[in-house]
N, C-alpha and C positions, 0 to 999 in steps of 0.2 A: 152660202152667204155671199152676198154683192159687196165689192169693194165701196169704201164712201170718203169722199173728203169734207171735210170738217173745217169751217176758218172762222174766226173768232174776232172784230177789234173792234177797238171804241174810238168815237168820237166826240171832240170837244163841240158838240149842236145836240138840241133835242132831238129825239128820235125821229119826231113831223117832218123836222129837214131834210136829216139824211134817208126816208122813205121817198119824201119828195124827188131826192136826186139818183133814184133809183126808178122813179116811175112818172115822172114828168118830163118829156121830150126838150123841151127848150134846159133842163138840167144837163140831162145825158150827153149833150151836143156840146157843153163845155168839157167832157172828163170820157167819157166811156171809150172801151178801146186802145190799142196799142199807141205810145206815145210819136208824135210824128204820123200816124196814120189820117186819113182824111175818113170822116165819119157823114154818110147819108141815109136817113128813114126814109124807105118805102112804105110803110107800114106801121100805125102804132093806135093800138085801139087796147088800153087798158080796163080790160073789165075780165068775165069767167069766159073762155073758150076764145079770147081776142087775141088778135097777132102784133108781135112787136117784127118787123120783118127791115133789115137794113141791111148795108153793105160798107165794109171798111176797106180803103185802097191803100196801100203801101206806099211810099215814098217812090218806086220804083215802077209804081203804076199796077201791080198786080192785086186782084180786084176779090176779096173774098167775100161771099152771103152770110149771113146767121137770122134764124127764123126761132121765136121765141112762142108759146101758147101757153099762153094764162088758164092756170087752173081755180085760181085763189088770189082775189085781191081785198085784202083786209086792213085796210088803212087805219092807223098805222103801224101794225103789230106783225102782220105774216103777205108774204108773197110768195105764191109758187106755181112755178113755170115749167114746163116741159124747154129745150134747147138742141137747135139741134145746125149743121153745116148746112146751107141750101142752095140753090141755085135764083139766078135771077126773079123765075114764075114760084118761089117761092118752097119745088118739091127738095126734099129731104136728098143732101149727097155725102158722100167722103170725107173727111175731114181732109184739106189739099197738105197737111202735113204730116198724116199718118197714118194710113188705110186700116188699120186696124184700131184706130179710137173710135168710141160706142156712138153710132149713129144718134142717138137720141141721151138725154141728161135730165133725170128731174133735179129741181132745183127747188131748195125750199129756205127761205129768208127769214130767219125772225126778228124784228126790231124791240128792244126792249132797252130801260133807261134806269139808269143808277146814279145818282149824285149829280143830274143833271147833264150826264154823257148819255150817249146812245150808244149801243151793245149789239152789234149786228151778227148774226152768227149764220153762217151759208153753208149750207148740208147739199153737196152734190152726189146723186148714184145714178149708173150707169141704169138706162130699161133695156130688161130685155136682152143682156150682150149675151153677146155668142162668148166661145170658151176663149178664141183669141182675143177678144177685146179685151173681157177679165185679165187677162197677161199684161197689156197693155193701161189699164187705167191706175 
């Protein structure tokens, strides 16, 4: 059995919204990413098989990639993504903070709404790990 994380919260907006600010690039550029970090899109093509491909830079100038492929885009109820660490041209590398995190992460989003909040729920699993990454996620 593949380990999984599970996160669960709601927000005071319809669920349109906060889909929105999870799949709208002029959103993402205000929030995504570690706080203080400098966030830039290479890449963002929202549809099945499309690349979200950007680069976050640390305060300290040290430069990481992340490269996203849309499996699933179902506005505004489900999104799901493959994720993975990458390099500049985009291929697949190392996590630069733990050599044995899972090269690759599906990722599956569900938007749903209750009393006028939005209910987001992110189911992450690791593809495909080897037996150390399992240790590690």
């Amino acid at each position: 059995m593949f380990p999984k994380t599970e996160i669960t919260r709601s927000f005071n907006a319809h669920r349109e919204l906060v889909f929105k600010a999870f799949t709208e690039s002029e959103h993402l550029q205000n929030w995504w990413g570690p706080k203080g970090w400098a966030f830039d899109i290479s890449k963002f093509e929202l549809r099945q098989e499309g690349v979200f491909h950007y680069s976050q830079t640390s305060p300290n100038g040290n430069v990481m990639w992340v490269k996203f492929v849309y499996h699933e885009v179902n506005a505004p109820e489900k999104l799901v993504y493959t994720s993975c660490f990458s390099d500049e041209m985009g291929n697949i590398v190392r996590a630069p903070f733990n050599e044995n995190w899972p090269l690759e992460t599906l990722n599956t989003f569900t938007f749903t709404e209750h009393e006028g909040k939005a209910i987001l729920t992110m189911i992450g699993t690791p593809v495909s790990p080897t037996e150390e990454e399992m240790k590690t996620y």
